[in-house]
HTML snippet that shows the backbone in 3Dmol.js (N, CA, C, O; Angstrom):
<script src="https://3Dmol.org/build/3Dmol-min.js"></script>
<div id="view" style="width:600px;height:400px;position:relative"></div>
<script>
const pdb = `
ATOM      1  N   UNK A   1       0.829  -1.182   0.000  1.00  0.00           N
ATOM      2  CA  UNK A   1       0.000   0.000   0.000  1.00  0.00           C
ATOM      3  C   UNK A   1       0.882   1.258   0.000  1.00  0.00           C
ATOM      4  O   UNK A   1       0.584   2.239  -0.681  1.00  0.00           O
ATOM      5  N   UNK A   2       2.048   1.205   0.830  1.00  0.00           N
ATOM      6  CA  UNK A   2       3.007   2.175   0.798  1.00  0.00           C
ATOM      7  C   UNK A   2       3.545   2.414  -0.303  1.00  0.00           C
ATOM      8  O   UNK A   2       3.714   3.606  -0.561  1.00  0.00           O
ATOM      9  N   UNK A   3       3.865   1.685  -1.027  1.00  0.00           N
ATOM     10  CA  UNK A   3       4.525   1.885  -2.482  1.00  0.00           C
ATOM     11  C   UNK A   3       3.346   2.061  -3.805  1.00  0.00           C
ATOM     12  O   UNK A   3       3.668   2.800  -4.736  1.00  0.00           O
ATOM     13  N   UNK A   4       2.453   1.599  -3.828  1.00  0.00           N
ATOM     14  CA  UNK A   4       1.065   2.157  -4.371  1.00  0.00           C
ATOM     15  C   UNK A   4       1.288   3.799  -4.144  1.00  0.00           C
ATOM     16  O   UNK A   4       1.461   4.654  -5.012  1.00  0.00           O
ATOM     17  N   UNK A   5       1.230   3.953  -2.746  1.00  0.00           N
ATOM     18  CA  UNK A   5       0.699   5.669  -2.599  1.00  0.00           C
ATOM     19  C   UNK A   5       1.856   6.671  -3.179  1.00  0.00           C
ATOM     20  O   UNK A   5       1.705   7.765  -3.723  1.00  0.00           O
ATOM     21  N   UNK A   6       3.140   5.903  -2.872  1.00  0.00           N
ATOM     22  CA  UNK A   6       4.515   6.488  -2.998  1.00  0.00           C
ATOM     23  C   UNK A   6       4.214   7.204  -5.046  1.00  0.00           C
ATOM     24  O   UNK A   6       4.655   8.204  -5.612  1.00  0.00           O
ATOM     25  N   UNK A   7       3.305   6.087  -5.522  1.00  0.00           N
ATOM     26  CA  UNK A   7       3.375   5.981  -7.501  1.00  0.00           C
ATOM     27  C   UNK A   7       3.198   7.093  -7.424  1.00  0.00           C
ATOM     28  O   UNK A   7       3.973   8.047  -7.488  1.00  0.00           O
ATOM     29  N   UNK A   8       1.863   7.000  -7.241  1.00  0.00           N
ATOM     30  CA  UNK A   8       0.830   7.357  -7.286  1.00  0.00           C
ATOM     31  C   UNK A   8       0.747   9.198  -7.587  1.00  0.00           C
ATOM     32  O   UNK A   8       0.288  10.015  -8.385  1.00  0.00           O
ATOM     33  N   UNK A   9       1.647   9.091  -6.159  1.00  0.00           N
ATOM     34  CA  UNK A   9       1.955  10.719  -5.744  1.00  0.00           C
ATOM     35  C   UNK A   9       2.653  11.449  -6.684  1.00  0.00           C
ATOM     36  O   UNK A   9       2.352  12.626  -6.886  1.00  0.00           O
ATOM     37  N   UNK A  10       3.845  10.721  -7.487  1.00  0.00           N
ATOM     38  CA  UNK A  10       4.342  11.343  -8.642  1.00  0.00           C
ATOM     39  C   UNK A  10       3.247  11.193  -9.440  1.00  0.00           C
ATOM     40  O   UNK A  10       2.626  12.163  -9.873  1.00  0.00           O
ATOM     41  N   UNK A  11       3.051  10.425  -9.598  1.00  0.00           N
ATOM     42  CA  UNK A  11       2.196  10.321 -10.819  1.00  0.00           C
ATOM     43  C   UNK A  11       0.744  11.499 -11.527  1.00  0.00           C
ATOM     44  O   UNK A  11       0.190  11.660 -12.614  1.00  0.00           O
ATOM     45  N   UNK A  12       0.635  12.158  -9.961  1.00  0.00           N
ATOM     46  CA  UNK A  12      -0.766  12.884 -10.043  1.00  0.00           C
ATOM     47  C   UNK A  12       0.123  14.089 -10.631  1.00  0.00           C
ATOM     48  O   UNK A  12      -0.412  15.043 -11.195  1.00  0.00           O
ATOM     49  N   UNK A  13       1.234  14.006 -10.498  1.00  0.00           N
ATOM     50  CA  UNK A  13       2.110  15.736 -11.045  1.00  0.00           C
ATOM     51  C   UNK A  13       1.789  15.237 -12.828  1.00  0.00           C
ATOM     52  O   UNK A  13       1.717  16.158 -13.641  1.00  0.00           O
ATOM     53  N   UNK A  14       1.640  13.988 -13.261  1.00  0.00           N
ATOM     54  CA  UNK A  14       1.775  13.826 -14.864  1.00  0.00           C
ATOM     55  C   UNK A  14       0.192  14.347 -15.637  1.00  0.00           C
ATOM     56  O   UNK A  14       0.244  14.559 -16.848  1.00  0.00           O
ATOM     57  N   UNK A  15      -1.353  14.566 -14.822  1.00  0.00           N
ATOM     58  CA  UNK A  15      -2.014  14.988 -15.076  1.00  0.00           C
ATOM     59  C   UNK A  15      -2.060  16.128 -15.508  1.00  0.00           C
ATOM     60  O   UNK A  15      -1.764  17.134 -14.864  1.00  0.00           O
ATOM     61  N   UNK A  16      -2.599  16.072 -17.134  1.00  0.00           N
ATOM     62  CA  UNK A  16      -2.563  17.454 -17.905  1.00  0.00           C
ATOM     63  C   UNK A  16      -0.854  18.155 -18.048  1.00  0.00           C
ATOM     64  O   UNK A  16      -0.562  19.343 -18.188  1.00  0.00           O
ATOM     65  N   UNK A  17      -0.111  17.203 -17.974  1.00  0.00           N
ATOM     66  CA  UNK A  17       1.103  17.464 -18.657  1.00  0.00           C
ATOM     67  C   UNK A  17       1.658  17.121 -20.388  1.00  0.00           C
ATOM     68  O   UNK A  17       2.198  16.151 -20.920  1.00  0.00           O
ATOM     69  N   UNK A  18       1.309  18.135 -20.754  1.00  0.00           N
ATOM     70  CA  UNK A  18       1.454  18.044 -22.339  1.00  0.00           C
ATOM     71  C   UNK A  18       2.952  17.762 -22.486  1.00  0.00           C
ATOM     72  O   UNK A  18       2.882  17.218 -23.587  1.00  0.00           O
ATOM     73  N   UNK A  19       4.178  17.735 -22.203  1.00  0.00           N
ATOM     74  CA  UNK A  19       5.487  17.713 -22.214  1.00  0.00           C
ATOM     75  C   UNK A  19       5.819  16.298 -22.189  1.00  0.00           C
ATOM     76  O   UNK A  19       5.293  15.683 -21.261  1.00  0.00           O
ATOM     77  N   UNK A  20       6.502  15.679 -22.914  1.00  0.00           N
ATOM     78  CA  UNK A  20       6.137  14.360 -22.913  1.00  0.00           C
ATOM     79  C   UNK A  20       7.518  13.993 -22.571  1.00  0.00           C
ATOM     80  O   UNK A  20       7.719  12.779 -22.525  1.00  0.00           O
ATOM     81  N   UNK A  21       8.633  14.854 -22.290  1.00  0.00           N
ATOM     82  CA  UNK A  21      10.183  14.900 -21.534  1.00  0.00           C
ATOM     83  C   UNK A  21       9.587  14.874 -19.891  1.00  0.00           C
ATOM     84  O   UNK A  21      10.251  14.267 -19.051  1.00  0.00           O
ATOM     85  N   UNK A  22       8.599  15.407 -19.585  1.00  0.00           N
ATOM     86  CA  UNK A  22       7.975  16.071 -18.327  1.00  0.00           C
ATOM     87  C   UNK A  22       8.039  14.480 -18.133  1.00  0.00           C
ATOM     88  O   UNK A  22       9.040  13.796 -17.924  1.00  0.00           O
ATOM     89  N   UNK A  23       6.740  14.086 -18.254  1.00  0.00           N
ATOM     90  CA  UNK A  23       6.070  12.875 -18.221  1.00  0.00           C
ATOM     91  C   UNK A  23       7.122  11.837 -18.430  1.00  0.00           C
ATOM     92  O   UNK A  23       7.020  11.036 -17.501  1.00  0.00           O
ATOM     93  N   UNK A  24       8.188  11.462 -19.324  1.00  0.00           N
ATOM     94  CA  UNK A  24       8.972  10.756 -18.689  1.00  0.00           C
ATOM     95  C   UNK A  24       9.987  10.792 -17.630  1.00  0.00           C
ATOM     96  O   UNK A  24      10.542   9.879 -17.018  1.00  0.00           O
ATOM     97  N   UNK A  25      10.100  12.137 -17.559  1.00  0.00           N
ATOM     98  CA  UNK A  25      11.221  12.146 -16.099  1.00  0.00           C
ATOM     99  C   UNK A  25      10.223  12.034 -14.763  1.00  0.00           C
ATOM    100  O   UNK A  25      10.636  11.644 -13.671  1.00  0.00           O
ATOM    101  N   UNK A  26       9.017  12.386 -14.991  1.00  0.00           N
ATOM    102  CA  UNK A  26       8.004  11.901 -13.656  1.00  0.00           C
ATOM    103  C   UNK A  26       7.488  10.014 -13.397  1.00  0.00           C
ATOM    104  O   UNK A  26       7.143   9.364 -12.409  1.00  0.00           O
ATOM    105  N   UNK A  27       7.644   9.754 -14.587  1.00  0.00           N
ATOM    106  CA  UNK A  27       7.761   8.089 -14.829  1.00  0.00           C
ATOM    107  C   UNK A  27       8.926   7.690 -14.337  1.00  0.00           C
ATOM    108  O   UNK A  27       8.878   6.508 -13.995  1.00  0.00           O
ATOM    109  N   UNK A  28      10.039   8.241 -14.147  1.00  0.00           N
ATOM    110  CA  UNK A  28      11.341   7.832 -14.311  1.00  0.00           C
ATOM    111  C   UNK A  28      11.284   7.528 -12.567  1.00  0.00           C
ATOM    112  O   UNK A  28      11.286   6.418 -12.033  1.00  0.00           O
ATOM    113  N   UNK A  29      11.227   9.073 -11.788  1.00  0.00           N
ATOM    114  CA  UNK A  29      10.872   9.200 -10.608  1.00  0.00           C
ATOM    115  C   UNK A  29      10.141   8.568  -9.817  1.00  0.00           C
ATOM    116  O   UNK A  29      10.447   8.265  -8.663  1.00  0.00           O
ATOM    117  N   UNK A  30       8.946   8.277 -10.471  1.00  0.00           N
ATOM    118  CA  UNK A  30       8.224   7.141  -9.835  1.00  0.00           C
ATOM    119  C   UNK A  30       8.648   5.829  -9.774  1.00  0.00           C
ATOM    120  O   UNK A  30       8.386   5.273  -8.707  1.00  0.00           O
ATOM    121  N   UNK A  31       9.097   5.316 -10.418  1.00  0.00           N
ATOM    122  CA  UNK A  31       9.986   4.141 -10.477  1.00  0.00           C
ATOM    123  C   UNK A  31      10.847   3.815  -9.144  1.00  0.00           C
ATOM    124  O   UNK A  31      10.804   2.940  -8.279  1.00  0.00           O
ATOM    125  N   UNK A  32      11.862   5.254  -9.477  1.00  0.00           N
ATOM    126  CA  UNK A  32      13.234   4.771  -8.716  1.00  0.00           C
ATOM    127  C   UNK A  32      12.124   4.658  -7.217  1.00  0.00           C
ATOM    128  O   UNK A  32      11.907   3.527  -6.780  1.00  0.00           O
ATOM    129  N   UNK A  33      11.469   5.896  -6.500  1.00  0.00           N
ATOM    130  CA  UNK A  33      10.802   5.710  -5.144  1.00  0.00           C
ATOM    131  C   UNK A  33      10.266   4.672  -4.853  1.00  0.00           C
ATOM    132  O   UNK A  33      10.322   4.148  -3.741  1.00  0.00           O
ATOM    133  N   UNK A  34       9.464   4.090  -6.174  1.00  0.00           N
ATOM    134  CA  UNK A  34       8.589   2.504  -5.546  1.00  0.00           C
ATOM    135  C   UNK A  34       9.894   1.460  -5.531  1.00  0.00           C
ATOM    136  O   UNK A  34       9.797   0.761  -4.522  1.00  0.00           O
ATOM    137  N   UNK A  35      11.000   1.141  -6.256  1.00  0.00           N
ATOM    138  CA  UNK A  35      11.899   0.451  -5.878  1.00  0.00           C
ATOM    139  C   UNK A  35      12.250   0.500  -4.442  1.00  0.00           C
ATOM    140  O   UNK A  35      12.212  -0.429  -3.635  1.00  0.00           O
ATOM    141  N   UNK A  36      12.791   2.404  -4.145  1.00  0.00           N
ATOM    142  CA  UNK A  36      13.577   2.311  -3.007  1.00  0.00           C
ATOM    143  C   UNK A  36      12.627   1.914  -1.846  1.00  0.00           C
ATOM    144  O   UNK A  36      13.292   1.425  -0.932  1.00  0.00           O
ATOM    145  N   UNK A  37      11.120   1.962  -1.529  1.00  0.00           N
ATOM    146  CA  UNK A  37      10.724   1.803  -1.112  1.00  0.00           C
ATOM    147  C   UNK A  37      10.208   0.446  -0.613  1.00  0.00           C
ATOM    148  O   UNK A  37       9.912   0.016   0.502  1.00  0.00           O
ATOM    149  N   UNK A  38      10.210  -0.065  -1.843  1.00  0.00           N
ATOM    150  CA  UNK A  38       9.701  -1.805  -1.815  1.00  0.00           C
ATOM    151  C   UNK A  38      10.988  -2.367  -1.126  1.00  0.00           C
ATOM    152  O   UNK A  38      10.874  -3.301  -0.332  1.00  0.00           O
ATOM    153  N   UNK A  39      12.311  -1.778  -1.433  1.00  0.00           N
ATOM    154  CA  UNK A  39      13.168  -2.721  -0.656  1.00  0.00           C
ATOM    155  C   UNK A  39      12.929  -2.452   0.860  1.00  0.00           C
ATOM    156  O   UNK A  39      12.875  -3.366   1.683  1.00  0.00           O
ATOM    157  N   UNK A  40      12.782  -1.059   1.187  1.00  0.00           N
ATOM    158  CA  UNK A  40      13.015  -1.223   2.756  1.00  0.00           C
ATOM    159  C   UNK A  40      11.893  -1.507   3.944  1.00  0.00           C
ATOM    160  O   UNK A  40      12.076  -1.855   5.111  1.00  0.00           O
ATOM    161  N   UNK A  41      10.563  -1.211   3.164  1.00  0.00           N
ATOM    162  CA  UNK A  41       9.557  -1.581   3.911  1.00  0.00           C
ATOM    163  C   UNK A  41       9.362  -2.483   4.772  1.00  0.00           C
ATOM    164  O   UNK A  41       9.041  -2.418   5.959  1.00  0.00           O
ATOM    165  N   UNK A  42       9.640  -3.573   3.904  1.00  0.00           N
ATOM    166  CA  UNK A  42       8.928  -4.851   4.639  1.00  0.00           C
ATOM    167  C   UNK A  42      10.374  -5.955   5.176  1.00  0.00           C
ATOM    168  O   UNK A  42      11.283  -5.826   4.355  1.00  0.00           O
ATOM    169  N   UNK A  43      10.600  -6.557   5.864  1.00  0.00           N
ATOM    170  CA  UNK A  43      11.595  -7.253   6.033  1.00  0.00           C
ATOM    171  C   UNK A  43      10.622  -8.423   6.960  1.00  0.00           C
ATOM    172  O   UNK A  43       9.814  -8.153   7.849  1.00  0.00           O
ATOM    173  N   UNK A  44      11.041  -9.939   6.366  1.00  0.00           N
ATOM    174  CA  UNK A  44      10.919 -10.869   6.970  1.00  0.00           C
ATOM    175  C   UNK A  44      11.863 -11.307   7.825  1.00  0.00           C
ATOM    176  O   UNK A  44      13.044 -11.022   7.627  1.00  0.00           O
ATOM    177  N   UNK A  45      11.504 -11.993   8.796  1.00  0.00           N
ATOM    178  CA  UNK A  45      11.871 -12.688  10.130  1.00  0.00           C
ATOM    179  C   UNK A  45      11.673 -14.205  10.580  1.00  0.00           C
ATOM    180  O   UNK A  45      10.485 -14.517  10.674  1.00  0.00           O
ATOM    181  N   UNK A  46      12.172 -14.755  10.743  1.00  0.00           N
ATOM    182  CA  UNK A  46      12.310 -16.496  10.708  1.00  0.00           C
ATOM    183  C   UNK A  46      11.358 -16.408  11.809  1.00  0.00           C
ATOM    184  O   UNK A  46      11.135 -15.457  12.558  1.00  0.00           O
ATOM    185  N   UNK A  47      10.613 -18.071  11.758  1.00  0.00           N
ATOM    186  CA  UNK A  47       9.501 -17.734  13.299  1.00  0.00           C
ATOM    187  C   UNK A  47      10.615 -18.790  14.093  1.00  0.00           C
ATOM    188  O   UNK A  47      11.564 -19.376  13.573  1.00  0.00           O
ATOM    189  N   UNK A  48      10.160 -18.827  15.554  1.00  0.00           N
ATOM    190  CA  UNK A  48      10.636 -19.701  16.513  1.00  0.00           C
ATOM    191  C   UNK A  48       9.874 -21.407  15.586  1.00  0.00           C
ATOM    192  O   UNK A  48       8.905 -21.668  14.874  1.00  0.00           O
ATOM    193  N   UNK A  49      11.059 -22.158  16.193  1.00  0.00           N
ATOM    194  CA  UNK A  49      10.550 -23.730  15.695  1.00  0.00           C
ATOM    195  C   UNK A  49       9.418 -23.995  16.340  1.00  0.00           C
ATOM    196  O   UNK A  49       9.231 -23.527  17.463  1.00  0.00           O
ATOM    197  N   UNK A  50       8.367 -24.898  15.636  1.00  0.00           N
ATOM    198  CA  UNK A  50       7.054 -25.044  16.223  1.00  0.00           C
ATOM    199  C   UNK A  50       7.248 -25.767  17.936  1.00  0.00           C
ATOM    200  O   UNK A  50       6.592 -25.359  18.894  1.00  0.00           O
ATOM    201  N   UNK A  51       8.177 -26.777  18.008  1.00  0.00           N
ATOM    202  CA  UNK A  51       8.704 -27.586  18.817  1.00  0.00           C
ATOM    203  C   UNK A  51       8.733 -26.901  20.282  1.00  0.00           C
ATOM    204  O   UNK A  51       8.182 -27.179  21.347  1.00  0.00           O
ATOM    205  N   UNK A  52       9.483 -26.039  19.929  1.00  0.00           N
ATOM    206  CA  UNK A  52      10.131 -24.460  20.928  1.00  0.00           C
ATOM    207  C   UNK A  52       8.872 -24.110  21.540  1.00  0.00           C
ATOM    208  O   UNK A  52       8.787 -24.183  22.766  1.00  0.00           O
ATOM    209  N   UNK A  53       8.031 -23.795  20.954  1.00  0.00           N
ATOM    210  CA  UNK A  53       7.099 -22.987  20.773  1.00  0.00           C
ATOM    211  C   UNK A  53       5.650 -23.508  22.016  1.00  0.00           C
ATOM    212  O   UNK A  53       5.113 -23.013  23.007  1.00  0.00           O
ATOM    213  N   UNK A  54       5.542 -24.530  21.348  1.00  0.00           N
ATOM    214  CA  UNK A  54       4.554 -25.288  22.076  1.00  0.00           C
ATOM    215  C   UNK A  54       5.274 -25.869  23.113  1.00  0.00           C
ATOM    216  O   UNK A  54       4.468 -26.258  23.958  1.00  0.00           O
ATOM    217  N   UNK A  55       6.689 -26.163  23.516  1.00  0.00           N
ATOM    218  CA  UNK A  55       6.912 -26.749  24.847  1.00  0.00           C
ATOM    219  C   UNK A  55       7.185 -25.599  26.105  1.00  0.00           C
ATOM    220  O   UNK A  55       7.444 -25.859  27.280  1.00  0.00           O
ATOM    221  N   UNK A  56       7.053 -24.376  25.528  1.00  0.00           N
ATOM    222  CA  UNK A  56       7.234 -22.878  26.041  1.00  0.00           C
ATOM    223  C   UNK A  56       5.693 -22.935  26.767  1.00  0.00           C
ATOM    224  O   UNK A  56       5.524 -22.956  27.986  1.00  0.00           O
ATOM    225  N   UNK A  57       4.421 -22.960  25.575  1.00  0.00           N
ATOM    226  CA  UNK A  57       3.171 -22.774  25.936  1.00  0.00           C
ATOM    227  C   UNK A  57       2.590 -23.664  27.224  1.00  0.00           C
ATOM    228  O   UNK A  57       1.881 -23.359  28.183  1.00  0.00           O
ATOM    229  N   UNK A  58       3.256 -24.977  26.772  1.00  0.00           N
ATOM    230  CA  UNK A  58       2.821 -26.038  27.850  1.00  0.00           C
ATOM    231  C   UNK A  58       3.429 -25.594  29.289  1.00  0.00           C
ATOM    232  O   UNK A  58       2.685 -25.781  30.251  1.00  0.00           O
ATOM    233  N   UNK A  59       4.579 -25.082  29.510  1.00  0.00           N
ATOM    234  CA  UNK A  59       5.165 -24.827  30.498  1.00  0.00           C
ATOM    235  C   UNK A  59       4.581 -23.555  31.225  1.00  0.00           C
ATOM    236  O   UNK A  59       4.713 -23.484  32.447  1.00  0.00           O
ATOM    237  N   UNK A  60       4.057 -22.730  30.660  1.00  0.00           N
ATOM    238  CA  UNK A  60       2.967 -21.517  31.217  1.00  0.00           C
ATOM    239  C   UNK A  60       2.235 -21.790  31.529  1.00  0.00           C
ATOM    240  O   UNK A  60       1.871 -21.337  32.614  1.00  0.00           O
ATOM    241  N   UNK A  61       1.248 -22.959  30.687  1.00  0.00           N
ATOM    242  CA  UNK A  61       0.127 -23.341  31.679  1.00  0.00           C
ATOM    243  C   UNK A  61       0.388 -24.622  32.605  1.00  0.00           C
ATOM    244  O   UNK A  61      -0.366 -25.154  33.420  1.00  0.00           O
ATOM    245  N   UNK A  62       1.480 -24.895  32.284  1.00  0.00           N
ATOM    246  CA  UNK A  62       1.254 -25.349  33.844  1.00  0.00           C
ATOM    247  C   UNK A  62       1.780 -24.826  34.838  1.00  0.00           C
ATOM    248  O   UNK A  62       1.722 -25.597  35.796  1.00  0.00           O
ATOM    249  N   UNK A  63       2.324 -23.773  35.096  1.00  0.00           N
ATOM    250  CA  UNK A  63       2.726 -22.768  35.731  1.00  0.00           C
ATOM    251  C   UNK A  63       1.640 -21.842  36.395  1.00  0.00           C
ATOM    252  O   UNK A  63       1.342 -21.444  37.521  1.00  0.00           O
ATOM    253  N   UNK A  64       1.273 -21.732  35.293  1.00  0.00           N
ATOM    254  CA  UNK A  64      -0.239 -20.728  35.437  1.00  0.00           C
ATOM    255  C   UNK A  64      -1.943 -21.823  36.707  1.00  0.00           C
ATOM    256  O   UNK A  64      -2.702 -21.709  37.670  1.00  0.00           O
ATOM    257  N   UNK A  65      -1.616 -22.470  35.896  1.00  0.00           N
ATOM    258  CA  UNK A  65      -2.781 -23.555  36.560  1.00  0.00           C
ATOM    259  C   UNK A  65      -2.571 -23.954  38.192  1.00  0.00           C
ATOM    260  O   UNK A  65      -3.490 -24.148  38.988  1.00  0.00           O
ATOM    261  N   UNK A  66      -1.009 -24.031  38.504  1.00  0.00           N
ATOM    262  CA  UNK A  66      -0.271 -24.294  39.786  1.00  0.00           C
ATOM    263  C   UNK A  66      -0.772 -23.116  40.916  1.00  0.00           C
ATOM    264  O   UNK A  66      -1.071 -23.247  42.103  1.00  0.00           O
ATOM    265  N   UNK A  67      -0.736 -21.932  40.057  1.00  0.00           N
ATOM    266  CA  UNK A  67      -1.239 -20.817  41.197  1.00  0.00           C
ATOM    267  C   UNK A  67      -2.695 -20.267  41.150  1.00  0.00           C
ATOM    268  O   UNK A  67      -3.155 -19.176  41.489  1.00  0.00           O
ATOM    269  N   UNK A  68      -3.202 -21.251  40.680  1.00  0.00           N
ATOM    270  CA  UNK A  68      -4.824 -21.020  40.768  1.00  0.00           C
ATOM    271  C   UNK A  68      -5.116 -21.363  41.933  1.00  0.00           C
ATOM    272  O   UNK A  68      -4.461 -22.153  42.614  1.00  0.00           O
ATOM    273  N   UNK A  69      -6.487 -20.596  42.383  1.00  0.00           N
ATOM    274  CA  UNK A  69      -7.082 -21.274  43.788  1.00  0.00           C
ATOM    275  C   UNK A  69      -8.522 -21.827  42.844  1.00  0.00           C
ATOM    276  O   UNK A  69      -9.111 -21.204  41.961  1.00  0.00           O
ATOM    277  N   UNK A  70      -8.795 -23.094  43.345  1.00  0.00           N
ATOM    278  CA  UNK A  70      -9.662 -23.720  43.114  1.00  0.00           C
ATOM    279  C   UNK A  70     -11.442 -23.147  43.381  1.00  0.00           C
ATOM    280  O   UNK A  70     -11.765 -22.554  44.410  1.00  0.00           O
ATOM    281  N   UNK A  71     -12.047 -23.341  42.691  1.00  0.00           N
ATOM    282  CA  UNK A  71     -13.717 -22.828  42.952  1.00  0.00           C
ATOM    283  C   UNK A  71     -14.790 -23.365  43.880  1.00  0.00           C
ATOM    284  O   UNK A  71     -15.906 -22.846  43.900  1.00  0.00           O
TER     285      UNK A  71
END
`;
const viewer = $3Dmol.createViewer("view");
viewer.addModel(pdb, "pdb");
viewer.setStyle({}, {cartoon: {color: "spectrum"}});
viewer.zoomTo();
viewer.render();
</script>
């Protein structure tokens, strides 16, 4: 969505531009920003192993359940 709006924004300067040097150096511009942008936005992250994960969860609740007072 960020790089959509990033076009976009040059792009509204190319409306009713008769100059057709104009219009490609505003094409040009739009380009390089949605590149630079698409690279830094988003960055993935490895998850914890499922293994890890669920023997973590099990250990909270039974942790958790230990300091309950009963009903």
């Amino acid at each position: 969505m960020e790089v959509r709006r990033a076009a976009n924004e040059e792009l509204r300067a190319l409306r009713g531009s008769p100059v057709e040097a104009e219009a490609d150096e505003i094409e040009s511009r739009a380009k390089d920003r949605t590149l630079a942008l698409a690279r830094s936005s988003f960055k993935k992250i490895p998850d914890a192993p499922l293994g890890e994960v669920l023997t973590l969860k099990m250990k909270r609740r039974n942790e958790n359940a230990k300091g309950r007072k009963s009903r």
